[in-house]
N, C-alpha and C positions, 0 to 999 in steps of 0.2 A: 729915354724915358726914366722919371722917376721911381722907382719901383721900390716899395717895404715889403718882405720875408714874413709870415706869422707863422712859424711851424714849431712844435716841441722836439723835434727831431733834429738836435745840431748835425749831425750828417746830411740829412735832406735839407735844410739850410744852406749848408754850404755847396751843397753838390746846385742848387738852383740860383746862389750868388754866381760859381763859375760858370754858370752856362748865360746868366745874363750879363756878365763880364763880356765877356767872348762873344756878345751878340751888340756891344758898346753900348747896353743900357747900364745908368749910375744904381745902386742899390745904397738907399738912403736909411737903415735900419735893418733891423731883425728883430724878432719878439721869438720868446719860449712857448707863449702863453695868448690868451685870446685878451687878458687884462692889459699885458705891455704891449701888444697889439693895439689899442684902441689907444693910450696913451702915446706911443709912439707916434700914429698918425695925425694924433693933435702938434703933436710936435718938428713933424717933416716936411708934411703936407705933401705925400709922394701922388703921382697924379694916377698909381694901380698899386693895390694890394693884393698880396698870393697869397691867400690865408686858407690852412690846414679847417677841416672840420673839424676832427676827435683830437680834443687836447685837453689837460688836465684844468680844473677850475674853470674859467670863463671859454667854453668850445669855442667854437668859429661861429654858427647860428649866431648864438648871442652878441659876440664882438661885432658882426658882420651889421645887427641890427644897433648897435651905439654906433659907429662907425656914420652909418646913411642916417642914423639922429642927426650927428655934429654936421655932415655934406651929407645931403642928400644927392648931390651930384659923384660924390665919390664912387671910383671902379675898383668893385673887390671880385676877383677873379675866386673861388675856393676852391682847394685841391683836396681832393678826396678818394681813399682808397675803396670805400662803398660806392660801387657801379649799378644805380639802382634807377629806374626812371622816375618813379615817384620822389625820390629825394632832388634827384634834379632840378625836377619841376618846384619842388618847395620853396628851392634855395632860388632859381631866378624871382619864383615870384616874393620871395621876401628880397628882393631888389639885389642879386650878385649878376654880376656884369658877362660871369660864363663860369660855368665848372669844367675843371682841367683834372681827369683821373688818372690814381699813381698805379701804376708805376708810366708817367709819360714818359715818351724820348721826344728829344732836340727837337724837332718839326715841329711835335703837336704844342708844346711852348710859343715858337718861335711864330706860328699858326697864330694862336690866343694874342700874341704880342702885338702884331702885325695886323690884327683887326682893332686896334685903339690905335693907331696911327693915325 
């Protein structure tokens, strides 16, 4: 699978590139940012985005809602270290495809992956 990166956190970036390495999905981008996030995915067309919520300038909300502008079929997964039910619920219903909270291990990834298959 396709997969684009949206995190501000170059360590959690790279630590969720090798683990989707190592699971033989292609990782067609990274973004810093919720702005190079959205441009990115005009640019890739990765068929899931990982996208952080709290990030500086354009969050993940926002991106998440350009994003289902440009495809409204697009799957953005958001990864969030707020474990909260009400957010949850916000975020599927502003159309994200699942929330994955940090600190995840391998499975629950591999889990999230493995239901867009």
């Amino acid at each position: 699978m396709k997969v684009l990166i949206v995190d501000d956190s170059e360590l959690t970036r790279g630590m969720i590139k090798d683990l989707l390495t190592e699971m033989g999905h292609q990782v067609v981008g990274e973004a810093c940012d919720g702005a190079e996030g959205v441009k990115l995915f005009s640019e890739t067309s990765p068929e899931l985005v990982l996208m952080d919520m709290i990030m500086p300038g354009k969050n993940g909300l926002e991106a998440l809602a350009e994003i289902k502008a440009i495809d409204p079929a697009a799957r953005v997964v958001m990864v969030t270290a707020v474990q909260q039910e009400p957010l949850k619920e916000q975020l599927l219903g502003k159309g994200a495809a699942g929330v994955l909270s940090k600190p995840f291990m391998y499975d629950e990834l591999e889990a999230v992956l493995k239901s867009f298959s």
